[in-house]
N, C-alpha and C positions, 0 to 999 in steps of 0.2 A: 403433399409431394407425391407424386404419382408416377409408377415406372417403375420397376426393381434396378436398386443403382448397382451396376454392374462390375466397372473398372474399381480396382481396390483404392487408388487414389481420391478417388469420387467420394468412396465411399467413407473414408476419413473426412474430406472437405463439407459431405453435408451433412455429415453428424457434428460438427464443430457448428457450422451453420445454425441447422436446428438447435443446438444447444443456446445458444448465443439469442436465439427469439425468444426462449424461455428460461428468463436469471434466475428463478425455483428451481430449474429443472426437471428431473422425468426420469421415470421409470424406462430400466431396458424391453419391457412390454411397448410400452408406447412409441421407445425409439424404432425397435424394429417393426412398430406397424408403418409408426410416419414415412420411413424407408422404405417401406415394402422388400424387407428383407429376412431373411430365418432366421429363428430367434439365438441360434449357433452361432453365426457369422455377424451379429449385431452385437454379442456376448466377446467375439472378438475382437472387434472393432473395438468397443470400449477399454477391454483389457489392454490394447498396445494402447490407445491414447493418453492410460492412467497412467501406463510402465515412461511415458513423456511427460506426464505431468500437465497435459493439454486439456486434462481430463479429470476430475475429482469425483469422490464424492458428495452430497450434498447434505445437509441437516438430517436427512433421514439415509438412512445407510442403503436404502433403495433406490433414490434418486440421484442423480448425477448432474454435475454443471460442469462449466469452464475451470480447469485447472490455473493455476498459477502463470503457466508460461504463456496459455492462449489469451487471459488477461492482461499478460504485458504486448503483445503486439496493441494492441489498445495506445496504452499510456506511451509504446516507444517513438509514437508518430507525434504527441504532443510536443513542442517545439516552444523555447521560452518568448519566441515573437507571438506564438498564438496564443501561448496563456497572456501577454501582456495584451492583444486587443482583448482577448475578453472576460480577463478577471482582471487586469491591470490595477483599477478605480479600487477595488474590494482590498487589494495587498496596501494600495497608499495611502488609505483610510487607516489599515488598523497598525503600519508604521506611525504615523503619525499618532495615534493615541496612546502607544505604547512608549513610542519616542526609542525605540530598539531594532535592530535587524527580524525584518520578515523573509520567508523565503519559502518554496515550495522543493520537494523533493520526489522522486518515481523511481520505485522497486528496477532493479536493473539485476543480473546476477549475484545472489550474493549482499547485495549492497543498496542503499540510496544515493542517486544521484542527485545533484544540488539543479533545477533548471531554470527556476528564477529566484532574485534577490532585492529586497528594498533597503538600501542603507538609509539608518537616523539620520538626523538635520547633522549630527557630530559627527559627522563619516564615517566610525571605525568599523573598517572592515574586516569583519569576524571570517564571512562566508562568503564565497564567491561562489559564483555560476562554473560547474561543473566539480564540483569539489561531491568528494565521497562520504556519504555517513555509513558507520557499521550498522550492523541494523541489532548488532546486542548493544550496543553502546551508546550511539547518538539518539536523542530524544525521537526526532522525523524515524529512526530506523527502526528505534520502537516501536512507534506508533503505526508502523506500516507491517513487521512482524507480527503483532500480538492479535492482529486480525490474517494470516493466513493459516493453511490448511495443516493439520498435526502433522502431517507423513513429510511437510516443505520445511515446517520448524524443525522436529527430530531429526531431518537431512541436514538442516544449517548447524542446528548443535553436535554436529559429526565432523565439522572443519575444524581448523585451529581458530582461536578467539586469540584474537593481539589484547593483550593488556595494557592500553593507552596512559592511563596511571593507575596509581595505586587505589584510586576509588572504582575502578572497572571491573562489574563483572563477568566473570569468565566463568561461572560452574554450570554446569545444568539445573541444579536446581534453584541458583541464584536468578537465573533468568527466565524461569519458566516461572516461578512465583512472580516476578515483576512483570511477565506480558499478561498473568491474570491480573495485578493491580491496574495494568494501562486498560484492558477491556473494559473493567470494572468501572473505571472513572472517565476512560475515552479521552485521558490524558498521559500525557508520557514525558518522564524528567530525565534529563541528562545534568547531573551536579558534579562537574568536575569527572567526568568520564571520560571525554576524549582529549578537551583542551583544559590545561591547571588554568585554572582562574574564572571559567567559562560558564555561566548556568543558559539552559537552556528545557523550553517545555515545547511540544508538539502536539498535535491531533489527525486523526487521519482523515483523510477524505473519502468518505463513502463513493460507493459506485452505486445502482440502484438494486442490485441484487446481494447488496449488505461486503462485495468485498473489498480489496485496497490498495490500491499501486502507488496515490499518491499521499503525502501528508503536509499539513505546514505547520511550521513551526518560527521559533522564533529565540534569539539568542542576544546575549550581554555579557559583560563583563560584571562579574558576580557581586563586587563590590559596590557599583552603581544600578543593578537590576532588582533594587529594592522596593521601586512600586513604578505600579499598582503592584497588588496584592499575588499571591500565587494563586487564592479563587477568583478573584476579577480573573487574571491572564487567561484560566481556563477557558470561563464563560464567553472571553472572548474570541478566542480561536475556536471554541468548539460552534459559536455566532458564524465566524466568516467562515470555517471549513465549510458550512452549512448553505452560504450563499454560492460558495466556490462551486460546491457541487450542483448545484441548482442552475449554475450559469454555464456548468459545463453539460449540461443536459444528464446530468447523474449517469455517464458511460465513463466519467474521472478510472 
């Protein structure tokens, strides 16, 4: 990119740009060469995009990528008519072997939104299309939580937490030990957390720079969601999040 970018507008839009070619991300040395900009004004560039959240930082505390919010304009364009042309096959495969509700969800404020669903051969309609998961609570909210950035979680553990039943947790440190066990296993259980009777497990769907807007997961009625196995269910969500991704060209 060649030209010192002038208008302060600009100069947001092509640092979000450049950030977005490179999912590693990049040193503020680098940003402000590619800009052609002083290494002051590249320094504040970043800083208001971090104070939005458009802006993170990356694995290395020198590098910087796409924050939370600028990865949801991504997934807010996803629409559940586009994921049914082109994961449609991959969700009615694994209802069918599951014989349970599958369904996909995307980070929204605060929250998972529900944007497609496959009901079992037995109807019962757990989840529906636009329905809300918490994201301390429901398995998909987990599983899309436990992969964002500390400064977005510390933020979300600053709200009130509803206490859906009496198995939900609500502490800080209730639920910061459980988004280390969902990383750890790249599985996330909801047991009677949001609905009494409900079991429910998720997985996130990777984007290709390792972050998460969307996850699927899958849900029953707890008394009849006794197999397959809880490690079959894994392997298999963490199988199709894995083609999902892949189908969605890993920008999920």
């Amino acid at each position: 990119m060649t030209g010192q970018t002038s208008k302060p507008l600009e100069r947001y839009f092509s640092t979000l740009e450049l950030l977005a070619e490179v999912p590693a991300g990049m040193t503020l040395v680098k940003i402000a060469e590619r800009l052609d900009l002083p290494g002051a004004t590249a320094h504040r560039v970043i800083k208001a995009l971090m104070e939005a959240q458009l802006v993170a930082r990356g694995a290395s505390d020198r590098h910087y990528v796409l924050g939370p919010r600028a990865r949801r304009f991504g997934t807010a364009t996803i629409s559940g008519s586009t994921l049914e042309d082109r994961i449609g096959n991959i969700v009615d495969a694994l209802s069918q072997k599951l014989g349970q509700t599958i369904f996909i969800v995307r980070l929204t404020t605060n929250v998972a939104e529900t944007i497609l669903v496959r009901e079992p051969a037995s109807g019962e309609a757990i989840v529906h299309p636009g329905r809300v998961m918490a994201l301390h609570a429901g398995a998909t909210g987990k599983a899309i939580l436990a992969y964002q950035t500390e400064a977005t979680v510390e933020a979300f553990l600053k709200t009130p937490l509803k206490r859906f039943t009496e198995n939900t947790k609500v502490t800080r440190d209730e639920i910061l030990t459980e988004l280390e066990h969902v990383r750890g296993e790249r599985f996330a259980i909801c047991d009677n957390e949001m609905d009494s009777g409900v079991l429910s497990y998720a997985t996130p769907i990777m984007a290709a720079d390792g972050s998460v807007s969307l996850a699927l997961g899958t849900c029953g009625l707890k008394s009849r969601f006794t197999t397959p196995g809880r490690d079959e269910v894994r392997e298999m969500l963490i199988a199709s999040a894995a083609r999902i991704s892949r189908r969605l060209g890993n920008v999920a």
